[in-house]
Structures are given as structure tokens and as C-alpha cells.
C-alpha positions in Angstrom: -9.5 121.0 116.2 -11.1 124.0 114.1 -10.4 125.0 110.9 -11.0 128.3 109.0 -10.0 128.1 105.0 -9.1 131.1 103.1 -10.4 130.5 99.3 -8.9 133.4 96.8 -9.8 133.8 93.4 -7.4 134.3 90.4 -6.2 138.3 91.4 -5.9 140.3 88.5 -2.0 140.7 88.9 -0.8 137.5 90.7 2.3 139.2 91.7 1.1 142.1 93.2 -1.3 139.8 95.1 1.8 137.9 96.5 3.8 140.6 97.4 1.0 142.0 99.6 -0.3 138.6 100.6 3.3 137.0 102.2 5.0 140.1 102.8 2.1 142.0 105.0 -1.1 139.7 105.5 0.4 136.7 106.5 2.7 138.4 109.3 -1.0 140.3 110.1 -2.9 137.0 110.3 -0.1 135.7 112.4 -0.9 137.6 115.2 -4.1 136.2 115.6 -4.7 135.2 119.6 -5.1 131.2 119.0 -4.0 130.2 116.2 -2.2 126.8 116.6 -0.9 126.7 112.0 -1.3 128.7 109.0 -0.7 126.6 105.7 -1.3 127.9 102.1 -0.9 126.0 98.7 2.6 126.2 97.1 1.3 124.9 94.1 -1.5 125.5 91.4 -5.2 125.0 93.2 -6.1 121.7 90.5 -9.6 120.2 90.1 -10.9 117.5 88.4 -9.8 119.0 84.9 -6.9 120.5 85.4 -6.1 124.4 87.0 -9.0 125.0 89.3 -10.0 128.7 88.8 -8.7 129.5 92.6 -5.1 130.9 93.4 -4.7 130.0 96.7 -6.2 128.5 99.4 -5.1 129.3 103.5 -5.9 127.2 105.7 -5.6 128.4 109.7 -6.1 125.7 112.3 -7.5 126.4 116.1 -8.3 124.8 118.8 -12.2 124.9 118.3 -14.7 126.9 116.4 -14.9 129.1 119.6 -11.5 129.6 119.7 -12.1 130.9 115.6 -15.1 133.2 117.0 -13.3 134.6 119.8 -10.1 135.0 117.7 -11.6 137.2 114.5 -13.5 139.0 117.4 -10.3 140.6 118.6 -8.5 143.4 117.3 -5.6 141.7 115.9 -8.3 139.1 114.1 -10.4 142.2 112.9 -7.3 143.6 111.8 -6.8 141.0 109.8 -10.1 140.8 108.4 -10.5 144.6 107.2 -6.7 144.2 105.1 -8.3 141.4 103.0 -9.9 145.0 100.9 -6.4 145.8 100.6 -5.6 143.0 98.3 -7.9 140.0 97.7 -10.4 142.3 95.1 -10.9 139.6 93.2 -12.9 137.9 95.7 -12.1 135.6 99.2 -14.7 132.9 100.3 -14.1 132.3 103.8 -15.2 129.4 106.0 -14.6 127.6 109.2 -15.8 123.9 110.4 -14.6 121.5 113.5 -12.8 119.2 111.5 -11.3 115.7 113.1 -8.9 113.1 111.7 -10.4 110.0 110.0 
């Protein structure tokens, strides 16, 4: 199993960000080729000492981290990529790792 996390700093107008973000990148990023899940935090993002300065974090499981390559290589996952100028100006770290269950 593969991973790829989504990390979004705090947008300037939250709702604005949410409208866009459920209601048009989420049905985008769902047409990925691969993906097997797609969870997001319903909940403040906390850290050690309280509200962590993230919104929201997505996290999109696949089958491997060459199932990740060869799904943002195809339109639908380059698609997805180019709308995150759309909406995610204040700033999206994205990252991918095999990940296994301990």
C-alpha cells in the first residue's frame, strides 16, 4: 500500500476554500485511475499545542508508489494536479511514501 498526503495551509477564506475543495476537487481527484480511498480530516488539524496551523489534510491510498507515479501521470491525475491553483493559494505540501501496517 501507497500513500500520497495532501497538506493545506490555513486558506484565506475557509469557506470559499471548502466550497471549491468538496464540491469540484474532490469529485476531480476521484477520478484518478488507481485510487483504492480518499480520506480528509473532519476536524481541526491539532498539534502538540493545540490548533496546528494546517486546515486540512487528504490522504489518497494506492496500491504502490508506482501505482501514485503512473496515476498523477495521466490526464485525469494531471487534471487534478493543475486545479490545486484554482483554490489551495495558500499553499499545499504534497507527499507520497509506501506505508505498511505495524
Amino acid at each position: 500500500m501507497a500513500k500520497l498526503f495532501a497538506v493545506y495551509q490555513q486558506p484565506a477564506d475557509p469557506d470559499k476554500f471548502n466550497d471549491y475543495y468538496f464540491n469540484h476537487h474532490v469529485p476531480l481527484a476521484k477520478t484518478i485511475p488507481g485510487l483504492r480511498s480518499y480520506e480528509v480530516s473532519s476536524s481541526d488539524v491539532m498539534g502538540g499545542s493545540g490548533k496546528h496551523a494546517v486546515y486540512l489534510v487528504a490522504i489518497l491510498s494506492f496500491d504502490s508508489m508506482e501505482a501514485i507515479g503512473a496515476a498523477m501521470a495521466s490526464p485525469e491525475g494531471k487534471a487534478t494536479a493543475a486545479d490545486l491553483a484554482n483554490f489551495a493559494t495558500a499553499g499545499v505540501d504534497i507527499m507520497s511514501s509506501e506505508t505498511r501496517m505495524v
